[in-house]
GUTIGU-328230 format. One record per residue (C-alpha): z, y, x. Coordinates in steps of 0.02 Angstrom, whole numbers, padded with zeros to 5 digits, always signed. Last residue first. Layout:
// GUTIGU-328230
ZYX/...
END
This chain:
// GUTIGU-328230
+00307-00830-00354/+00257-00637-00393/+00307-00529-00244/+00396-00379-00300/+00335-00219-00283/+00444-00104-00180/+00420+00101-00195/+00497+00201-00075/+00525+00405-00095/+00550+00477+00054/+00652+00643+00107/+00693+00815+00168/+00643+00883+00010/+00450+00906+00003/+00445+00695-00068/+00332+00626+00038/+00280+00462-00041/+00317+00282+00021/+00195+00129-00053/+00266-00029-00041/+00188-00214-00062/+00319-00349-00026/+00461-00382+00054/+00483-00222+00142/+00620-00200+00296/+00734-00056+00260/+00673+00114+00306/+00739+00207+00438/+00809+00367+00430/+00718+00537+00495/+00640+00568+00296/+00807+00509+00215/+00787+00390+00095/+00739+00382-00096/+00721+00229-00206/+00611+00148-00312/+00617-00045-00356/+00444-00104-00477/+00463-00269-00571/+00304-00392-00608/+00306-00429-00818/+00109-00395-00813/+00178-00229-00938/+00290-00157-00796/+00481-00186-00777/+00548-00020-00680/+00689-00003-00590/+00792+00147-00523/+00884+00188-00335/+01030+00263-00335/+01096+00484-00326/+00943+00543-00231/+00853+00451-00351/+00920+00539-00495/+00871+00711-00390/+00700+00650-00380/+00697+00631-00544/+00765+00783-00625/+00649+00897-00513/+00487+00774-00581/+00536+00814-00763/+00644+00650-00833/+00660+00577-01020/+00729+00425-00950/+00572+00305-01010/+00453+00436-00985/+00509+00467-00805/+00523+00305-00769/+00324+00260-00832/+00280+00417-00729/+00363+00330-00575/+00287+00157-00584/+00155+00206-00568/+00077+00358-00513/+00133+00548-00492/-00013+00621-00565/+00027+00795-00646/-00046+00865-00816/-00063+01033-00874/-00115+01040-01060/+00045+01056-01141/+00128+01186-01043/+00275+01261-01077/+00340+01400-00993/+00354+01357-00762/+00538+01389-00691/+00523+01209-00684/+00722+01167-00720/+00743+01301-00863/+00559+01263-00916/+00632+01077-00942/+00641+01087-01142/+00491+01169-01173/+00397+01043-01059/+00296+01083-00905/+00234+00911-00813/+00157+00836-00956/+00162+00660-00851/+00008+00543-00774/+00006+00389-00706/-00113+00283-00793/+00052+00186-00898/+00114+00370-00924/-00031+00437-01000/-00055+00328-01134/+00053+00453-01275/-00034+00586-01192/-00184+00538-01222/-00189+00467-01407/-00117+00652-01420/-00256+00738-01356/-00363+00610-01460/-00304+00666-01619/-00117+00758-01608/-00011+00852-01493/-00152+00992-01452/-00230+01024-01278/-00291+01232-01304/-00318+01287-01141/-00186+01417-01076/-00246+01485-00913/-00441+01457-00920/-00453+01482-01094/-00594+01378-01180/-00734+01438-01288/-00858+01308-01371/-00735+01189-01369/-00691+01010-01286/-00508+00991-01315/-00433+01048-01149/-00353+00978-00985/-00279+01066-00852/-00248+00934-00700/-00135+00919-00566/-00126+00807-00396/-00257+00896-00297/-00094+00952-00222/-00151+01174-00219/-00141+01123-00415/+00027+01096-00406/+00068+01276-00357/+00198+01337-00251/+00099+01401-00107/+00030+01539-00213/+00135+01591-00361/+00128+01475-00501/+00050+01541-00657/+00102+01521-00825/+00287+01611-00844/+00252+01720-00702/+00115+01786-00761/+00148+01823-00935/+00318+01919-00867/+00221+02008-00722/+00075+02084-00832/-00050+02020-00924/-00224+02071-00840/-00176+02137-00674/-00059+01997-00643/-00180+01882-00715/-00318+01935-00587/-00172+01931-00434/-00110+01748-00492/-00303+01707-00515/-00369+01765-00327/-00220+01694-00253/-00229+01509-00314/-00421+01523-00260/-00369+01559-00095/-00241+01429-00066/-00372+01310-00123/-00383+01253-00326/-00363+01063-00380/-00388+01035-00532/-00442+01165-00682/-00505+01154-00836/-00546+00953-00864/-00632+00903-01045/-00554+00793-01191/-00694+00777-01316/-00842+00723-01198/-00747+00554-01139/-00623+00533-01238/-00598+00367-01321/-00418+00304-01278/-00470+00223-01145/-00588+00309-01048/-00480+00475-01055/-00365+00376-00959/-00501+00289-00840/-00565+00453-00800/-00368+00516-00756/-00353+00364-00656/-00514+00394-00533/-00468+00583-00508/-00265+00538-00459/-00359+00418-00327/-00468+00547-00281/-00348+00688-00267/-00422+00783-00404/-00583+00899-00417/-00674+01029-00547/-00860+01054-00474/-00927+00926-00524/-00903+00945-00700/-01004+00831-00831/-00955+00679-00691/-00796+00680-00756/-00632+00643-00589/-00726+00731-00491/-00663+00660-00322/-00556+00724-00164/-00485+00651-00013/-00344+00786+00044/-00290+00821+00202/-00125+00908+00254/-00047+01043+00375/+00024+01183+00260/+00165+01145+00160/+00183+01167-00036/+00346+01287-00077/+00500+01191-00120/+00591+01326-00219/+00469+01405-00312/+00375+01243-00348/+00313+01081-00289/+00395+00922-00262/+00291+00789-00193/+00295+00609-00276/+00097+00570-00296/+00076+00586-00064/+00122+00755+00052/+00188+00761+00203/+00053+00684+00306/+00167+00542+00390/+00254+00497+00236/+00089+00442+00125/+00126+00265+00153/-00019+00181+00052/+00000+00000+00000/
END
């Protein structure tokens, strides 16, 4: 499995005022729909979200707004809606440079396909195939990363269309506990969780110190950056 320590950055980073993004990475990316080329993911979050909007009958009604974006780009739009809305607007739906998701590759803004879309607050309702969507999200990866109730804990307003990959088994978790991505990296600072997945095969995540060693694997393992000072392990166990 991947180890994504090395790079700093992998599906588990932490990104926001706080934990600014850091400098120094590579990204493979992908369209995840071919209808827009020019809108890109992290290629394995790009390859998921497509097979997503596969399944629950999307393709051509749900439609991607904006993926990743380069330092740059981040910039331009935080200074266009500044001058447009106003601090409070912007602050409350745009990250600042350097501390947003979509610098990752690893966040999406999704729409209902429309004649006229806004670029910073698409319309992605809770119902129809939006909401076939995000109820199957979680098993593809994906969470709604900016919920009402966690704004306090984002510092982002709600945001139904944004999406963030974080993979599996963690999005699954995070569903199951009713977690944003702060919430559960903290919970794993505290133990590690587990996570039964629908072929039955179990899924052990836990967090460790970025200059600690690791304990031996058993099995497949992915480790993710987490932006914190830390890892974020996950064992797959090896079916008998």
């Amino acid at each position: 499995m991947a180890d994504f320590s090395a790079s700093g950055l992998g599906p588990l980073v932490l990104v926001n005022r706080q934990h600014p993004l850091r400098s120094g990475f590579s990204l493979a990316l992908a369209a995840p729909d071919p209808g827009y080329p020019d809108i890109l993911l992290e290629a394995q979050a790009a390859k998921m979200l497509a097979a997503c909007i596969q399944a629950v009958g999307g393709a051509g009604r749900i439609v991607p707004v904006s993926g990743w974006r380069s330092h740059a780009e981040q910039q331009q739009i935080w200074d266009d809606t500044l001058d447009k809305e106003g601090p409070d607007f912007t602050t409350s739906y745009v990250a600042k440079p350097g501390c947003s998701e979509h610098e990752t590759g690893l966040a999406i803004d999704l729409a209902e396909a429309a004649e006229t879309i806004d670029f910073i607050r698409p319309h992605f309702p809770y119902d129809g195939v939006c909401g076939s969507f995000r109820k199957a999200a979680a098993r593809y990866g994906f969470i709604e990363r900016y919920r009402a109730d966690k704004s306090a804990l984002t510092g982002i307003a709600a945001e139904p269309w944004h999406f963030r990959y974080v993979g599996v088994p963690h999005a699954l978790l995070m569903e199951q506990h009713g977690l944003c991505l702060e919430e559960y990296v903290e919970r794993l600072k505290e133990h590690p969780m587990t996570c039964i997945l629908e072929n039955g095969r179990r899924a052990r995540v836990s967090r460790h110190a970025a200059d600690a060693g690791l304990p031996p694997a058993q099995g497949p393992r992915q480790v993710s950056a987490d932006n914190l000072g830390g890892v974020i392990v996950t064992d797959w166990e090896v079916p008998q």
